[in-house]
N, C-alpha and C positions, 0 to 999 in steps of 0.2 A: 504494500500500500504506500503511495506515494504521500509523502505529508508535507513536501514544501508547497509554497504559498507564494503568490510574488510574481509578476509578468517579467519577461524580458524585454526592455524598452531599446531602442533605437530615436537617436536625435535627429528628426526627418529635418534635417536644413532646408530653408529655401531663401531665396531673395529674392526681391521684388517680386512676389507671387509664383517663383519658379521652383520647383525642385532641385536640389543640388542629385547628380549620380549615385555621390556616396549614401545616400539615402537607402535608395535600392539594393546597395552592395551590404551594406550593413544589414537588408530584412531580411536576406538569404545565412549570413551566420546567426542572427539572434534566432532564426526557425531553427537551425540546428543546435544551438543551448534548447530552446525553450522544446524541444522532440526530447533530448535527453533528459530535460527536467521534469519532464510532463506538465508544462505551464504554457500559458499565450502569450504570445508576440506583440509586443504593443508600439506603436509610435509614438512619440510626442511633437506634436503639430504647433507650431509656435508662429505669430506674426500678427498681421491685421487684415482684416477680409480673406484667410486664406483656406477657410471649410471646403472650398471645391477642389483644396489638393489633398483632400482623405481620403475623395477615390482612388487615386492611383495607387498610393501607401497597401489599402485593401488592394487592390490589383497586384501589388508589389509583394503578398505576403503578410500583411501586420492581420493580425485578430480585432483589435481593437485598437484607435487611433483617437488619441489624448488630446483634446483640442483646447488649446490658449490663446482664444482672439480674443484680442487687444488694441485701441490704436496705438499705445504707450509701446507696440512688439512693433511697430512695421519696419522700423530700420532697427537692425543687431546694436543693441548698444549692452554690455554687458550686466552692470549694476540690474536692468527693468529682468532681461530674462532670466538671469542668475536666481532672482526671487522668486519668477514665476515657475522654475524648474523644481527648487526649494519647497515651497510651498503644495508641488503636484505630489513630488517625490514622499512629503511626509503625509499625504491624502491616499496614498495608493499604494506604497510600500513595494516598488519592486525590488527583485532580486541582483538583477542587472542592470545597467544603464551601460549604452553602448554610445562612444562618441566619435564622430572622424574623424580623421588626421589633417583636419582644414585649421586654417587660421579661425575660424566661427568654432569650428566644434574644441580644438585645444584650448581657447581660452574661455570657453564655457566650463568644459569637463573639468 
């Protein structure tokens, strides 16, 4: 019986309303944790107006995709998503947090 608890999350970057790639590349190894874990795959969707880039995320693999719109998100400024990441993170408890090796994801992660 499995007893861990906790999604595996992926930081779906985007700017200006676009997806970054590493997005995509990141929800093919969090499904591979979250198969070994026996937990879901989640994104976290961060920016302003950007709910119509959850479908792809779910096209891409996520289970469920964490949505933080915000006007205070549309441009990366660290301080606004640092809190909003903080704040999801202690709401939802995952196991993993996955970040890319972007200048947006190292200095979030």
């Amino acid at each position: 019986m499995n007893t861990r608890s906790g999604e595996v999350w992926v930081f779906a970057e985007q700017e200006e309303g676009k997806l970054a790639e590493i997005a995509f590349e990141l929800l093919g190894k969090a499904r591979e944790l979250a198969d070994k874990l026996g937990v879901k795959v989640g994104a976290v969707l961060m920016g302003s107006d950007v709910e119509a880039l959850a479908k792809p995320l779910f096209e891409g693999g996520a289970d469920v995709v964490h949505l933080v719109d915000d006007p205070a998100l549309k441009v990366f400024r660290n301080k606004a998503y640092r809190h909003a990441m903080v704040e999801l993170v202690k709401e939802c408890s995952p196991q993993i947090v996955i970040f890319g090796a972007t200048h947006m994801g190292r200095d979030l992660g």
